[in-house]
C-alpha positions as CSV (number, residue, x, y, z in Angstrom):
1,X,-16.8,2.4,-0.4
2,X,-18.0,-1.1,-1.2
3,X,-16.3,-3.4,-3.6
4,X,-18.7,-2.7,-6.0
5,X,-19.7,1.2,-6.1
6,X,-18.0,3.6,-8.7
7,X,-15.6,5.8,-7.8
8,X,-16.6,9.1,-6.2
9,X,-13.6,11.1,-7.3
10,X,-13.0,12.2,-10.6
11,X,-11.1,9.5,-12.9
12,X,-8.2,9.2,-14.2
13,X,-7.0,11.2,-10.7
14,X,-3.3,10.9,-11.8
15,X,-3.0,10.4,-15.5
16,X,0.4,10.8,-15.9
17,X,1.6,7.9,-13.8
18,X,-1.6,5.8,-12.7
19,X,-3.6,4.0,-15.4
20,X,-6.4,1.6,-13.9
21,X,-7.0,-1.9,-15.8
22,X,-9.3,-4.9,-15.0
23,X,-8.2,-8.3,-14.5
24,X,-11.2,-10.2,-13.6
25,X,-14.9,-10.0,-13.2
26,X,-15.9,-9.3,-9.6
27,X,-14.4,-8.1,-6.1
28,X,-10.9,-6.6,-6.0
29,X,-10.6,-6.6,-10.0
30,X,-9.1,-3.5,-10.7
31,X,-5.4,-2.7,-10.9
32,X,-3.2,0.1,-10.7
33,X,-0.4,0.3,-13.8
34,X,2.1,2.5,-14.9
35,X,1.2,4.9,-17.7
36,X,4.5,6.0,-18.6
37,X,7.5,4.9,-17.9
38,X,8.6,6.1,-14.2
39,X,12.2,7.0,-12.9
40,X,13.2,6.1,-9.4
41,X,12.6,8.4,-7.1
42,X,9.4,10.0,-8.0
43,X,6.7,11.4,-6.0
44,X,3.4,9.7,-8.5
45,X,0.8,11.4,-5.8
46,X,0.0,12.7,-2.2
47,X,-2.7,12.0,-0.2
48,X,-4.4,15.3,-0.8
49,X,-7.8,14.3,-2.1
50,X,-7.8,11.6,1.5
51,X,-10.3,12.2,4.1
52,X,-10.2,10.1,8.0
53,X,-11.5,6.8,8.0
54,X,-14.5,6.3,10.1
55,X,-12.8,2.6,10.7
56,X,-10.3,0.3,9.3
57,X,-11.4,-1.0,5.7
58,X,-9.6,-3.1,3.1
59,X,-9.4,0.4,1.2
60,X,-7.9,2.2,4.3
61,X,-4.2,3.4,4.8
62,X,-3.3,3.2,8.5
63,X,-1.3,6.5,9.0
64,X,-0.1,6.2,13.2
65,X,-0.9,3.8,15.6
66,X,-4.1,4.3,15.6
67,X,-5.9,6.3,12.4
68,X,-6.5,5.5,8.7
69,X,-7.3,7.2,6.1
70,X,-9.2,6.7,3.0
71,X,-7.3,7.7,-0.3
72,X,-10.2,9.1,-2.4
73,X,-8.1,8.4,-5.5
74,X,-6.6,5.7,-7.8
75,X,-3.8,4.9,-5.7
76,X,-6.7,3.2,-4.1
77,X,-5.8,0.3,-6.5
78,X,-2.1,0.0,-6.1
79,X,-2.1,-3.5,-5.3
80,X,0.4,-5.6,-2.6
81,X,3.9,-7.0,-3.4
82,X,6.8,-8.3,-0.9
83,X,8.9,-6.5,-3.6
84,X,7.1,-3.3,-4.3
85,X,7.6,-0.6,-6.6
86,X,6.2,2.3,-5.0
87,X,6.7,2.9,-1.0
88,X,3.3,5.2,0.6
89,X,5.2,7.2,2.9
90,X,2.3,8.3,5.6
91,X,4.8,10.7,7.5
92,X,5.3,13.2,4.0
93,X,1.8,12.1,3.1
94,X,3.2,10.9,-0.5
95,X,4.0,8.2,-2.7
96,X,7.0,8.0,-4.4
97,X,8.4,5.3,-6.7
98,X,11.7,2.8,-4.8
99,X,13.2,2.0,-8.3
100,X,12.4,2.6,-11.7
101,X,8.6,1.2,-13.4
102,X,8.0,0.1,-16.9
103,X,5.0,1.5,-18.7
104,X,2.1,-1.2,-18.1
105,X,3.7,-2.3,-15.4
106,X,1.6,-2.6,-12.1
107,X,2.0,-0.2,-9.2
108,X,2.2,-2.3,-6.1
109,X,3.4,-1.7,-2.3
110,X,3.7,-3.9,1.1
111,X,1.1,-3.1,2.8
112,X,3.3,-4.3,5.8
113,X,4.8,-1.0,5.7
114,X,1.7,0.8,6.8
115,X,-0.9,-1.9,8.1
116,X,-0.2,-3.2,11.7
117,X,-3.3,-5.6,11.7
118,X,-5.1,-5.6,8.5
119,X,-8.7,-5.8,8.0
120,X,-8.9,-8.4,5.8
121,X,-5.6,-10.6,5.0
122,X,-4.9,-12.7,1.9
123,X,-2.9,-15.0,0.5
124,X,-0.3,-12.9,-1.4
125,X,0.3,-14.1,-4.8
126,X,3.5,-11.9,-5.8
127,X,5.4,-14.6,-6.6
128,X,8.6,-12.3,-5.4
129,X,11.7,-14.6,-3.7
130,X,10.4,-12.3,-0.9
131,X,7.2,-13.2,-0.5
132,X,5.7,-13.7,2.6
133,X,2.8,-15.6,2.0
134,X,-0.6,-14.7,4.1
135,X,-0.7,-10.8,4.4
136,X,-2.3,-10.1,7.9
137,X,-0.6,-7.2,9.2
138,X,3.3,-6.1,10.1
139,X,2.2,-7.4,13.8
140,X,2.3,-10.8,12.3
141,X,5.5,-10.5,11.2
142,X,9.4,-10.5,12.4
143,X,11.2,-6.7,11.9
144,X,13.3,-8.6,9.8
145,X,11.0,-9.4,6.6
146,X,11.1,-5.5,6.0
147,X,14.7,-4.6,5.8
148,X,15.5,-2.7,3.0
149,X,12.2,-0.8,2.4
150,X,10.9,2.0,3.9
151,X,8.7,1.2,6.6
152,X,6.2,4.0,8.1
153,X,7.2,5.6,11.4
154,X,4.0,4.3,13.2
155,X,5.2,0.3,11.9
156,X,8.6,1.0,12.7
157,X,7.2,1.9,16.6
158,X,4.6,-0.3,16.6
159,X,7.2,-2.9,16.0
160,X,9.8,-2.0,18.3
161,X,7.1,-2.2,21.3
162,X,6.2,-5.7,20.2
163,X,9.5,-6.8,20.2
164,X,10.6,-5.4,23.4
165,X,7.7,-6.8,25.3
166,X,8.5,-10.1,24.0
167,X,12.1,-9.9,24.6
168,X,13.2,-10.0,21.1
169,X,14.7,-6.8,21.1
């Protein structure tokens, strides 16, 4: 998909959590918010409706060490934080909320937790105390920046190697 085609799934494809706003004229301006309010804890999708990506994209999800995916839904738009509210969890194929959402507010993730080396970084603009600042890939960064989220089983290994070739282990 190119920045600027329409959807080809069906939208909204998960009213009752996902509501898609736009911020800006131009690339990258649609958003993912809450619809309703959403308690910890709760699976908002799956990656049903995904097919294999044919390569890495900015609109892939890297699901092992070495495939993607492509979401074919609006999670597409769940944007990045260093202090998400949402965790994609590529090993039960869902996503599922890590603390409770306000209505309106927007559904975001690290895409540290499932990108090793992403296909386009960016200067993340979260503003969390967290924040990491350019968003290249979890190869770029120490183990350490993601304690205390849930990090995909392919990161978590992809990791580990790295730091145990380099000594850091």
């Amino acid at each position: 998909m190119t920045i600027e085609q329409v959807p080809h799934w069906s939208q909204p494809s998960h009213p009752a959590f996902i509501t898609i706003k736009t911020y800006k004229e131009g690339s990258f301006s649609k958003y993912a918010t809450a619809s309703n309010p959403i308690p910890a804890n709760t699976v908002i999708g799956d990656f049903s409706a995904a097919t294999p990506a044919t390569e890495k994209a900015y609109s892939s999800v890297q699901v092992s060490e070495t495939d993607h995916i492509e979401l074919n839904s609006d999670l597409l738009y769940a944007n990045h934080s260093c202090n998400p509210n949402v965790a994609f969890d590529t090993d039960k194929g869902e996503v599922r909320s890590v603390r409770d959402i306000k209505e309106g507010e927007p559904i975001t993730f690290n895409y540290l937790t499932t990108e090793w080396d992403m296909a386009q970084a960016f200067i993340c603009e979260c503003g969390s105390e967290r924040c990491l600042g350019e968003i290249q890939g979890a190869r770029f960064i120490p183990a350490k920046a993601l304690e205390g989220q849930h990090v995909n089983s392919h990161i978590r290994r992809l990791l580990e190697k790295r730091d145990a070739s380099s000594g850091k282990a």
